[in-house]
N, C-alpha and C positions, 0 to 999 in steps of 0.2 A: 504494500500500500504506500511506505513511504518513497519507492523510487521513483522516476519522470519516467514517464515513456517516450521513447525513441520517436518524435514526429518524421523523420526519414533516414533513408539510410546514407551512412556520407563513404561517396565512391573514393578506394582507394586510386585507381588506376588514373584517377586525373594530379597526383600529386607528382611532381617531377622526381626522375631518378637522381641520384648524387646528394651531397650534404646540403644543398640550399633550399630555399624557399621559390627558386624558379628556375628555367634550365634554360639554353641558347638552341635552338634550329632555326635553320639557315638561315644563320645570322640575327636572327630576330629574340629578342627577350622576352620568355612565357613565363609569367606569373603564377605562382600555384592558386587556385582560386580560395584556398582556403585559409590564404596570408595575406594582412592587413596593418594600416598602421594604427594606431589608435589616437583619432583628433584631440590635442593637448596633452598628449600623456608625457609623461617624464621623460628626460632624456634617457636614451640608453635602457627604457625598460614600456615602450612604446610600441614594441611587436604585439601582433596577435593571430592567433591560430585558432580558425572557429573548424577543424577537425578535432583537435585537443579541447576547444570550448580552453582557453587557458590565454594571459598574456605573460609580459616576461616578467611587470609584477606580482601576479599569482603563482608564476615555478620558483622566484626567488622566496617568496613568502614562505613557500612550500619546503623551503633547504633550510629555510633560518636560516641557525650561526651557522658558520664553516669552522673546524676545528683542525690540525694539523699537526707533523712533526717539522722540523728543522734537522737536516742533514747531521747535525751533529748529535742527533735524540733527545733536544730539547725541544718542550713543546711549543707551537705558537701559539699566540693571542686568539681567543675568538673573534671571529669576520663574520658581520652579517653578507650573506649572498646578497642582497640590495647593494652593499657597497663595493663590490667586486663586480657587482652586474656580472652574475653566473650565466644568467639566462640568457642565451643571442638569438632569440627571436626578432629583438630590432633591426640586429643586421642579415636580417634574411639565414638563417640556420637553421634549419632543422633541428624542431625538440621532439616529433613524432617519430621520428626512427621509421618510416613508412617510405620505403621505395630508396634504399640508402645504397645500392649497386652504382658502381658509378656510372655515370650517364654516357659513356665513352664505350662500356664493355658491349654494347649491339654492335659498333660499329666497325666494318672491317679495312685492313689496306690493298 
């Protein structure tokens, strides 16, 4: 009862292959249709992905602090992900992990 239901189903096969948010044929820039930016949002955390229903400040939100070692086994300071800007959705990166083959491997010499 408490979940949404699915109003439709969202096609993988229109997301571009390779790590971006849109790929190059012939010569032309194809946009994933599922990547946007969002009017006034933050710098650097301004992407959005309505496949994921997510933007980059919902996946940082989502990581918190960042915690870590120092090569020499001392620990770091906690980082919030907001300040690292974990998330690259703004700059067209793939956070879906959906068609991640590189966009080169169809094609032959």
């Amino acid at each position: 009862m408490g979940m949404r239901a699915e109003t439709h189903m969202k096609d993988e096969t229109v997301i571009p292959k390779g790590f971006y948010c849109y790929s190059v044929i012939n010569g032309e820039r194809v946009q994933c249709p599922y990547w946007n930016r969002i009017k006034d949002g933050l710098y650097q955390e301004d992407g959005y992905c309505s496949f994921l229903e997510q933007s980059d400040w919902d996946i940082n939100e989502k990581a918190g602090m960042l915690t870590g070692w120092r090569s020499d086994g001392k620990p770091l300071p906690p980082v919030s992900a907001h300040e690292i800007k974990m998330s690259l959705l703004w700059d067209e990166c793939k956070e879906c992990d959906v068609n991640m083959e590189d966009e080169d491997d169809n094609f032959t010499s």
